[in-house]
BANU-213002 format. One record per residue: x, y, z of N, C-alpha, C in turn. Coordinates in steps of 0.1 Angstrom, whole numbers, plus 5000, padded with zeros to 4 digits. Layout:
XYZXYZXYZ/...
This chain:
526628603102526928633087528328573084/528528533074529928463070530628553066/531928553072533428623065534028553054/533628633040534628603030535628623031/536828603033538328593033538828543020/539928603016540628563005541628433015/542128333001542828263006544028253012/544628383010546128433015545928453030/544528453033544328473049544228303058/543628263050543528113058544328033052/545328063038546027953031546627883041/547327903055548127803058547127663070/545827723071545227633075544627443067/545327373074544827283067543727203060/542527283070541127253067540627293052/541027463050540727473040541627433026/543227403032543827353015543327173015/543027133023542926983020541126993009/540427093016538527113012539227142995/539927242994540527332982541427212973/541927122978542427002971541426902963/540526912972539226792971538226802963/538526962959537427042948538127072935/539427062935540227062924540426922920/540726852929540526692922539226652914/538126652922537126662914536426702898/537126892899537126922885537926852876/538826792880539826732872539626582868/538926552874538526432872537426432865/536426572864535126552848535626622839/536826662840537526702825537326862829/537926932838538027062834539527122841/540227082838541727082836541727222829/541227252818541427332810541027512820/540127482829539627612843540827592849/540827512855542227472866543527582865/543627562847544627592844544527762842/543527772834542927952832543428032846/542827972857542828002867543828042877/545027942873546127932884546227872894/545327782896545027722911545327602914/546327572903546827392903548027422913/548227502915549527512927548627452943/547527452946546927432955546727242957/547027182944546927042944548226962947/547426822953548826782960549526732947/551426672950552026692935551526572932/550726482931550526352927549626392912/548426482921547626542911547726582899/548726702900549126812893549626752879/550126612881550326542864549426522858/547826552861546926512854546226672850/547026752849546626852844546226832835/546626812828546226802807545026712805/545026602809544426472811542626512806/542026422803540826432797539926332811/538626372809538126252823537826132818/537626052830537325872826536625872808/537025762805535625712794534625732801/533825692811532525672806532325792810/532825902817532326042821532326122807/534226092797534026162782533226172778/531826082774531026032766529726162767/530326222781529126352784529526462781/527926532778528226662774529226752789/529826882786530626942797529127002807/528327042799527327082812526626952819/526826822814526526762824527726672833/528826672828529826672841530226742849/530026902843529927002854528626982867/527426942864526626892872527026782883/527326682873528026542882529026602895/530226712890530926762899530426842912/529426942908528526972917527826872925/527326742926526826672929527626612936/528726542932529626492941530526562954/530826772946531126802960530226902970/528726812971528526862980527326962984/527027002996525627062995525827282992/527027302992527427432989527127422971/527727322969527727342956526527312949/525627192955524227182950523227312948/523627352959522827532963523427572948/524927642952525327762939524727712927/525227582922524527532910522627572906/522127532919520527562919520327752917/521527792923521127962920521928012907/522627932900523227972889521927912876/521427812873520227742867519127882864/519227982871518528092871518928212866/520328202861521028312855522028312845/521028342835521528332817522828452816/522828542828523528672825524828592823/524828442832526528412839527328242829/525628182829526128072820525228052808/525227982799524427972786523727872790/522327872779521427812783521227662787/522627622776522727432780522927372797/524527482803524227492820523427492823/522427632819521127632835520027502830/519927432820518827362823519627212828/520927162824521327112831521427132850/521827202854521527222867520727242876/519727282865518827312870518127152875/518527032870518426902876519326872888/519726932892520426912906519526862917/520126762923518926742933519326702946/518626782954519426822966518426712979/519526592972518326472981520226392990/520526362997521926313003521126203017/522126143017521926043025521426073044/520526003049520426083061521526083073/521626153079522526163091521926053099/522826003107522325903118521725923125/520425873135519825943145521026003160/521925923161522725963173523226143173/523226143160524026283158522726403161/521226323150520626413156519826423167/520126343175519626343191520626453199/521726453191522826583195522626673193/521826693183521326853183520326873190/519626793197518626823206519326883221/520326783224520926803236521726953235/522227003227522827093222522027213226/521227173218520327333214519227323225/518527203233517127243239517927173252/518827093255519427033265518426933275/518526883265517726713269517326643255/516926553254516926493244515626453238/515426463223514526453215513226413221/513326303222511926193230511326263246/512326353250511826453263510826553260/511326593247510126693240508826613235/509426493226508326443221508326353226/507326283228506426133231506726063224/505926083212507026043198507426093186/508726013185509526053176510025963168/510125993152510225903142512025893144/512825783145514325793141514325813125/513625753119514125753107513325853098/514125923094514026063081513126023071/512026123072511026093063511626203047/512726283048513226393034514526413044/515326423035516826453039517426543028/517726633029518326753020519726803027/520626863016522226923020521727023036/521027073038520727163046520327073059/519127013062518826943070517726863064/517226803079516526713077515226653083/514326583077512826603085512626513092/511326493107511226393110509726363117/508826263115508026313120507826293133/506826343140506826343156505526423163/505326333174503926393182504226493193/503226583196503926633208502626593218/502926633230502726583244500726603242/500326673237498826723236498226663221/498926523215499026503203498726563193/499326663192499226723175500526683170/500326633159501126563151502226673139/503226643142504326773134505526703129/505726803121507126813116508326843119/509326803125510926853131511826833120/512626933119513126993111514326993116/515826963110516826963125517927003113/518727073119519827173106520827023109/521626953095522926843096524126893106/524526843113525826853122526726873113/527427003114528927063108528627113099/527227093090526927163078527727353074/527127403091527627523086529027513084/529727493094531927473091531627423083/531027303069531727323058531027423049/530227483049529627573043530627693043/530827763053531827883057532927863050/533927723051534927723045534727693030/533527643023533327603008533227793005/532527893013532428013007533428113005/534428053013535828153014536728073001/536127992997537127902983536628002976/535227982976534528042962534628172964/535128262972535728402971536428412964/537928312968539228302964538928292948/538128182945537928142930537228262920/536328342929536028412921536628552920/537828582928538728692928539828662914/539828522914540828482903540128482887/539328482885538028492873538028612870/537728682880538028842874539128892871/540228802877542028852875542228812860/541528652859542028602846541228592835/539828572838538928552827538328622823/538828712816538328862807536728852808/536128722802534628732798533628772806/534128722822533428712835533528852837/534628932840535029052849533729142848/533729172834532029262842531029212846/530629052849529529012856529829002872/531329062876531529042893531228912897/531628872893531528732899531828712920/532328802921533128822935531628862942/530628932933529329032942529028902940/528328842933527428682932528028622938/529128642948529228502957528928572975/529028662972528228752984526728782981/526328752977524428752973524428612976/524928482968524928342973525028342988/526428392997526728383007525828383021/525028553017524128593022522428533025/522428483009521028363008521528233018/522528213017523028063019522528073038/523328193042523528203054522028213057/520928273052519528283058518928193061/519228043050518627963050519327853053/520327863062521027763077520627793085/519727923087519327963101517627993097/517427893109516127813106515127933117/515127993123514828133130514428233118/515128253110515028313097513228273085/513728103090512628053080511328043091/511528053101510128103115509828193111/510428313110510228443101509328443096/510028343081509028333070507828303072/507728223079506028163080505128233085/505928263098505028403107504228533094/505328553088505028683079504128633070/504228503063503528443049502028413055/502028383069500628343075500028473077/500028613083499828733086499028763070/500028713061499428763045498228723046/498028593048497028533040496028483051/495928603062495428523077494028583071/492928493075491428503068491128463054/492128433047491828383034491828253033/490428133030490128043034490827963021/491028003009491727932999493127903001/493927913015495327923014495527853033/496527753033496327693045498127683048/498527793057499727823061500027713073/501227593072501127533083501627593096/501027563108501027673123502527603127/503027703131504827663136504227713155/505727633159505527613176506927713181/506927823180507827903183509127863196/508727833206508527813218510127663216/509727543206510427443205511327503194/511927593188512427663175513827683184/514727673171515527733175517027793158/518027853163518627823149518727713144/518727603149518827483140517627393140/516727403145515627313148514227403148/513427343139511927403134511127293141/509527303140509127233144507727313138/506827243132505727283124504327173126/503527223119502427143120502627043106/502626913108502326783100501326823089/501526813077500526823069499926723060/498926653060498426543055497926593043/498426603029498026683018498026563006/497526572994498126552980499126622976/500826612969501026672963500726702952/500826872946500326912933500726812921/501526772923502226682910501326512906/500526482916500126362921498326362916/498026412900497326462894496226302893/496526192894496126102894494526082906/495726102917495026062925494526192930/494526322928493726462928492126422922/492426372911491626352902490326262909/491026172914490126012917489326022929/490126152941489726182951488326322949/488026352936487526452938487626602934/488726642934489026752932489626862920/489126962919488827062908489827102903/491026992895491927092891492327172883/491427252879490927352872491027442880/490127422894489827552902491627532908/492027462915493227432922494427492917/494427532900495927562893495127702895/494427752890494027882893494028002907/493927872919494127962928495627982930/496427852930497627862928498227962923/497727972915498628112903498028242908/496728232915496428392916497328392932/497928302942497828332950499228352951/500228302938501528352941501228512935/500728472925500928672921500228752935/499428682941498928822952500628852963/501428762965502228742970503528832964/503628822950504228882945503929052940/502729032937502529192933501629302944/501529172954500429282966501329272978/501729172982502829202992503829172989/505129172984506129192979507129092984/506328982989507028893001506628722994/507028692984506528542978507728432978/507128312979507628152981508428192967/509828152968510328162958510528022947/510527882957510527792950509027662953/508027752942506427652944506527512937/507827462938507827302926506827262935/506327132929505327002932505726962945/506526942949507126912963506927012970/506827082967506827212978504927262980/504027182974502927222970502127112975/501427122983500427012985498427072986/497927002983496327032980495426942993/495127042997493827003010492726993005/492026903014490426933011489727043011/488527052998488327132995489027232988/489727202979490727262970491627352978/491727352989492427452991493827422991/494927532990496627532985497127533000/498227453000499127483012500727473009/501727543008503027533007503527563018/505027453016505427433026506727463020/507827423030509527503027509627613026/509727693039509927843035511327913037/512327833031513227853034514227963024/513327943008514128033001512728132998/512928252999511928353000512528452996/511528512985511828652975511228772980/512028912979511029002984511529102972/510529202971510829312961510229432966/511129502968510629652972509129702960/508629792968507129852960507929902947/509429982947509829982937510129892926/510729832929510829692919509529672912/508529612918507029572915506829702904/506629802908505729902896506929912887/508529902890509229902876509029762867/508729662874508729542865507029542860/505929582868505229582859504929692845/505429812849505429872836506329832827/507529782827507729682817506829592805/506229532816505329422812504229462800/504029582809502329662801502829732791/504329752788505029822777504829722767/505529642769506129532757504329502755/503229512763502029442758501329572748/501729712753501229872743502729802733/503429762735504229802724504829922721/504930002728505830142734506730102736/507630162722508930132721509830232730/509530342734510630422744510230352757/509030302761508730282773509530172775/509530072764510329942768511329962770/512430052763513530062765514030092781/513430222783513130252797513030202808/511830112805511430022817512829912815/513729842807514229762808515529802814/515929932816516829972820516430052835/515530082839515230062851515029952863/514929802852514729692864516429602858/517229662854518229602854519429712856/520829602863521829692862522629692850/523529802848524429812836525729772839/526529692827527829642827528529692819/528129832814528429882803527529972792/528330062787527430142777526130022768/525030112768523530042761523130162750/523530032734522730062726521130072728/520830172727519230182729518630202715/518930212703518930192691518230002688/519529922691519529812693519029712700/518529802717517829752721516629752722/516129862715514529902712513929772697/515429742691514929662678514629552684/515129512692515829362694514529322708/513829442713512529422724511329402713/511329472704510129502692510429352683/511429262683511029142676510229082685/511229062698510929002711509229012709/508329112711507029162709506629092700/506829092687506329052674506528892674/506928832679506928692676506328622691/506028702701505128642711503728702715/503328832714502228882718501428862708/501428872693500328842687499928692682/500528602695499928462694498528462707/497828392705496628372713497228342726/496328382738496728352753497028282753/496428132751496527982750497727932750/498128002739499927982733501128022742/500828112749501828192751502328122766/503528102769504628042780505128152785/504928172797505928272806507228222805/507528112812508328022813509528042797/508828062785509728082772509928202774/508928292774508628452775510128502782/509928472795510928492803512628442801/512828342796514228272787514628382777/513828422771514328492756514428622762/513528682770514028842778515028842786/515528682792516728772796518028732789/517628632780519028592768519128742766/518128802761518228932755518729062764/518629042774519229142780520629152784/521028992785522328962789523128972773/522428982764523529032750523929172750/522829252757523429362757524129432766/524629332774525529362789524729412802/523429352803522729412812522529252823/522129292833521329182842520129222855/519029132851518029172863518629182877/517929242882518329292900517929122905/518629072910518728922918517228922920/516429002928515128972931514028962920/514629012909513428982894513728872893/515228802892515428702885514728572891/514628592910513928492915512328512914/511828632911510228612910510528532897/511428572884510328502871510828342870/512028292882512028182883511028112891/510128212899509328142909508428132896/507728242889506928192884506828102869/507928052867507827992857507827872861/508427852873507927712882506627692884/506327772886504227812891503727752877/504227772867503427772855503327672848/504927562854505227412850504127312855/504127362868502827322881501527342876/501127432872499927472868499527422858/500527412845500227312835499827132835/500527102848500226952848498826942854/498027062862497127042864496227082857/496427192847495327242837495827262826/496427232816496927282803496227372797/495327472800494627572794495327652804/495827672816495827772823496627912817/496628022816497028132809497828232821/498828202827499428302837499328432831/499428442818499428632818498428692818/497128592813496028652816495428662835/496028572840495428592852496528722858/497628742854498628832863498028962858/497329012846497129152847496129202849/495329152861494529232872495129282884/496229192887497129202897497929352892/498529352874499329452872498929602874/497329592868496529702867495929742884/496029692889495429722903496829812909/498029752908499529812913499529902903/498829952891499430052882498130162889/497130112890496130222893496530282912/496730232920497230252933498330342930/499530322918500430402915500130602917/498930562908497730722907496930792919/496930712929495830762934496030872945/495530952950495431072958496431042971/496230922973497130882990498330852986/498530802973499830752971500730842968/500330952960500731102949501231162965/500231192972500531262984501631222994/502031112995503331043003504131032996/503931032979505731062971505831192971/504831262967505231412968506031502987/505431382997505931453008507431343008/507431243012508831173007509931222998/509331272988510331362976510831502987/509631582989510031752997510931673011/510531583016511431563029513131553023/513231453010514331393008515531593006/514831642998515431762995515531863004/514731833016515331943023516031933035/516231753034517631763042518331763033/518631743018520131743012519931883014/519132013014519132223016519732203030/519832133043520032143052521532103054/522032023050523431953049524231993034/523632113025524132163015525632253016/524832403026525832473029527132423035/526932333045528232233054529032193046/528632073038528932063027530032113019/529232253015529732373003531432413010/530732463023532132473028533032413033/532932313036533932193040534732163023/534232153014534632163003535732253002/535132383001536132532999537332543015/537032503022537932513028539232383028/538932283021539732183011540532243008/539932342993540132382983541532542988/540932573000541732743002543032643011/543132543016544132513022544932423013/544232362998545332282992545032122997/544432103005544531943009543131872996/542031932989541331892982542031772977/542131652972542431512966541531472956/541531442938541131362933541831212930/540831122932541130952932540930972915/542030892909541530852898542030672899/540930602894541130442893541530392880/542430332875542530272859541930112856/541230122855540729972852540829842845/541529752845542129672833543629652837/543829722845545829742843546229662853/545429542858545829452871546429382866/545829262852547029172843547829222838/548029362834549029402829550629482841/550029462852550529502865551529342866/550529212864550929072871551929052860/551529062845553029022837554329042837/554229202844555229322846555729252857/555429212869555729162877556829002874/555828922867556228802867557328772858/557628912850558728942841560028952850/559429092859560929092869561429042875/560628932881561128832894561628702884/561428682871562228582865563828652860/563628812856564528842856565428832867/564928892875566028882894566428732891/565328652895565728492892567228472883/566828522873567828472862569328532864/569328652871570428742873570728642886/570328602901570428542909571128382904/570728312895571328222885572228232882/572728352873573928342870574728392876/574128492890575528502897576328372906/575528302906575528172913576628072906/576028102892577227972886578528072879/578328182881580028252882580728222893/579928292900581028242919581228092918/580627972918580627842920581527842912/582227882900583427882888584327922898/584328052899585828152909585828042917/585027972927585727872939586527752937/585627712922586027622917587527642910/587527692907589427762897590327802909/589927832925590627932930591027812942/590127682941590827542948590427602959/590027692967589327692981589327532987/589427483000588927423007588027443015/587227323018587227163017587327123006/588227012998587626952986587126832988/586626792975586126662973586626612957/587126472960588226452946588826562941/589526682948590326792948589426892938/588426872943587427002934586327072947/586527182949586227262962584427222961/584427182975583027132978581927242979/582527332982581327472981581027522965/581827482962581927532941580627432936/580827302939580027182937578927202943/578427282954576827272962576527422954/577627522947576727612942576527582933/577227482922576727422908575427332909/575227242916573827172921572827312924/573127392935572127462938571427512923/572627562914572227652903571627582894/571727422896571027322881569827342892/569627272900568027282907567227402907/567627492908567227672905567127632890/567527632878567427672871566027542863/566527432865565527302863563927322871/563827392883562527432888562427532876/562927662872562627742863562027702854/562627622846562127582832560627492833/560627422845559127342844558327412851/558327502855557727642860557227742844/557827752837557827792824556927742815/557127572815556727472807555227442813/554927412826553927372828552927522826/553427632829552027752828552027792809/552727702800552927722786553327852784/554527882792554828032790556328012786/557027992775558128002771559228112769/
């Protein structure tokens, strides 16, 4: 797991102020001088830089909109940032809609590593070299992504596969790109009023945490193992078989899949196949994933989706994966079935059960503002209706009211609005909401039933009578606080950190200033009182305190001037 560290811990390391220079140049160069500065973090630039604070970006970069030079910057630094960008495209709570559909074009395609390097991670991790394992082995990279990279290869009994090999150093710069974006996001809450209730500091530990699962390719063995167990006997769904045995943290190794991708409707078509029946099972087979085992492919794009003979579905990349507790599932589906009764307390309800709060909720407001939501999408025909919009406008709308889905909603309705992009190229009639609410009603009817009532009701009496067991302890550990005087209430003030840093920045200009002018009084007394050594009979210590006190006082002023603080 990676250590976030603030930057005061590693600042004097080179690695990270040179990475921290290189990311600041960058923004500065597509025009966002104007963050830099919000921020405070132009002290971290070397001084060459720092004159181009103000500065606007090249011509031909000005000519773009800011959400798509903010892209360009993402792209240029790097495979940390291609990620963050890819998981921010999914969250209206943090940027407006023009960001996420820009980034949401991020494309996480980079140049391939040499084979020498990855013959080093064979020797590394299996200790002997690639072509020892395999017979053969492709050198050159058939997909290359920020993460790693693919390759194809036979093994000794010829079954033909896929090797998977993590990029050399990726993780060291990953680790140190995450400890920036700590730093950066500790300073956004310091300085940028608008952010502070979205924690930006928690979203880079949820990032951190994803990031780290999906460098460690053990993790995505995991995945398969578990995604194949689901769907083991179901002949519509073809999980490729992984070789455990050749695995390691950095190195997968899978079964080769000879498929159509879903996107490649042409030649689906010409070959045969039903894609009518093909988008359908697709879509029933993420929802079983999502609403029956609580374990679904979070990213089904066309690449990730290939079609076997005989219609059958096979996905592959299981490296970003959603899970949702049984809880989650029955709160997001009674949501669903609210807004479709149009039960106005239930919506409210349900919407505040599958989201957290950033603050007091009008529920006046938010019961109006769900009841248009309703009225302008459910009484259009099935035909009509887009998850994919569905989903955009519920969470603009939640994020007006200071609310945000729990990370794991946000990735199902991102999986399935991807599902539904897919689905469309292959059937433009396809209706996701009509196919998801057999799936909803089957999880709302299980909610009822005699086995289920029976394990909340014993789950509930267990939870309560250990809190009756650890009550009394408790009670009195309390009172005996209380009869000895040591009881303590914490009270926290919230808000009063900028107002803490101005107070601050006031006094130490004051000391400064008092330190100033004690400086150019004494440098006077030396000067009047002819002390030796002189220089042209004017005392040489009077003269290094007058220099000291113009260079003290001239750093002051451009210190003043450059943060526009007068």
């Amino acid at each position: 797991m990676f250590s976030l560290r603030k930057l005061g811990v590693f600042g004097r390391t080179y690695r990270h102020l040179q990475r921290y220079n290189r990311i600041l140049q960058v923004l500065l160069k597509y025009g966002f001088s104007d963050l830099v500065g919000r921020l405070h973090i132009d002290q971290y630039l070397e001084s060459g830089w720092q004159r181009l604070g103000g500065t606007l970006p090249e011509e031909n970069l000005a000519r773009l909109s800011r959400p798509e030079r903010l892209r360009l910057a993402f792209e240029e630094l790097g495979p940390t940032f291609i990620k963050l960008g890819q998981v921010l495209s999914s969250r209206p709570d943090l940027l407006p809609p023009a960001y996420m559909t820009e980034l949401a074009r991020l494309q996480d395609e980079i140049p391939p590593v040499p084979w020498t390097e990855i013959d080093g991670v064979f020797q590394r991790e299996c200790g002997v070299a690639a072509e020892s394992l395999f017979p053969e082995f492709e050198h050159e990279s058939m997909a290359a992504a920020s993460i790693g990279q693919v390759h194809r290869a036979r093994m000794a009994n010829g079954q033909r596969v896929v090797v998977k090999v993590r990029r050399p150093g990726i993780a060291q710069l990953v680790a140190v790109d995450l400890e920036i974006f700590s730093h950066i996001a500790s300073l956004m809450e310091q300085y940028l009023e608008e952010l502070r209730g979205h924690s930006p500091s928690t979203v880079v530990e949820e990032f951190a945490e994803s990031l780290h699962r999906e460098l460690d390719f053990s993790v995505e063995l995991a995945n398969i193992q578990r995604f194949a167990r689901q769907f083991r006997g179901n002949p519509q769904i073809h999980v490729p078989a992984v070789f455990p045995e050749l695995c390691s943290s950095r190195i997968l190794v899978m079964e080769y899949i000879e498929g159509i991708k879903a996107s490649d409707t042409a030649r689906l078509q010409a070959e045969g196949y039903d894609l009518s029946l093909v988008a359908r099972r697709g879509a029933n087979l993420v929802m079983e994933q999502i609403f029956r085992h609580g374990f679904f492919h979070a990213d089904p794009h066309p690449g990730n989706l290939f079609i076997l003979p005989g219609n059958v579905v096979c996905f592959i990349d299981f490296g970003q994966m959603g899970r949702l507790s049984r809880r989650d599932q029955e709160d997001f589906t009674a949501l669903v079935m609210s807004l479709i009764r149009k039960d106005e307390h239930e919506m409210v309800s349900g919407v505040l059960r599958t989201t957290l709060q950033q603050g007091e909720v009008n529920r006046e407001r938010l019961e109006r503002d769900l009841l248009f939501l309703v009225d302008r999408y459910l009484y259009q025909p099935l035909d009509k209706l887009e998850a994919a919009k569905i989903f955009q406008d519920l969470l603009a709308l939640v994020t007006r009211h200071h609310l945000s889905f729990k990370p794991s909603l946000y990735l199902m309705m991102k999986a399935l609005s991807t599902l539904e992009g897919v689905g469309m190229m292959l059937d433009p009639r396809l209706q996701l909401f009509t196919l998801a609410r057999p799936f909803m009603r089957r999880l709302q009817l299980e909610r009822v039933q005699p086995r289920r009532l029976a394990e909340d009701a014993a789950s509930l009496g267990l939870g309560y009578y250990r809190l009756l067991r650890v009550l009394p302890d408790d009670l009195r550990h309390i009172l005996r606080q209380l009869q000895s005087g040591q009881l303590k209430l914490g009270f926290e003030h919230q808000g009063i950190a900028p107002l803490q840093q101005t107070l601050e920045r006031i006094t130490n200009r004051l000391a400064f200033a008092i330190v100033l002018a004690a400086l150019i009084v004494g440098s006077s007394l030396i000067v009047l009182s002819g002390i030796p050594p002189r220089w042209h009979n004017v005392p040489v210590i009077g003269l290094f305190g007058f220099l000291l006190a113009a260079c003290m006082g001239f750093g002051l002023l451009i210190s003043m001037i450059r943060h526009r603080r007068m």
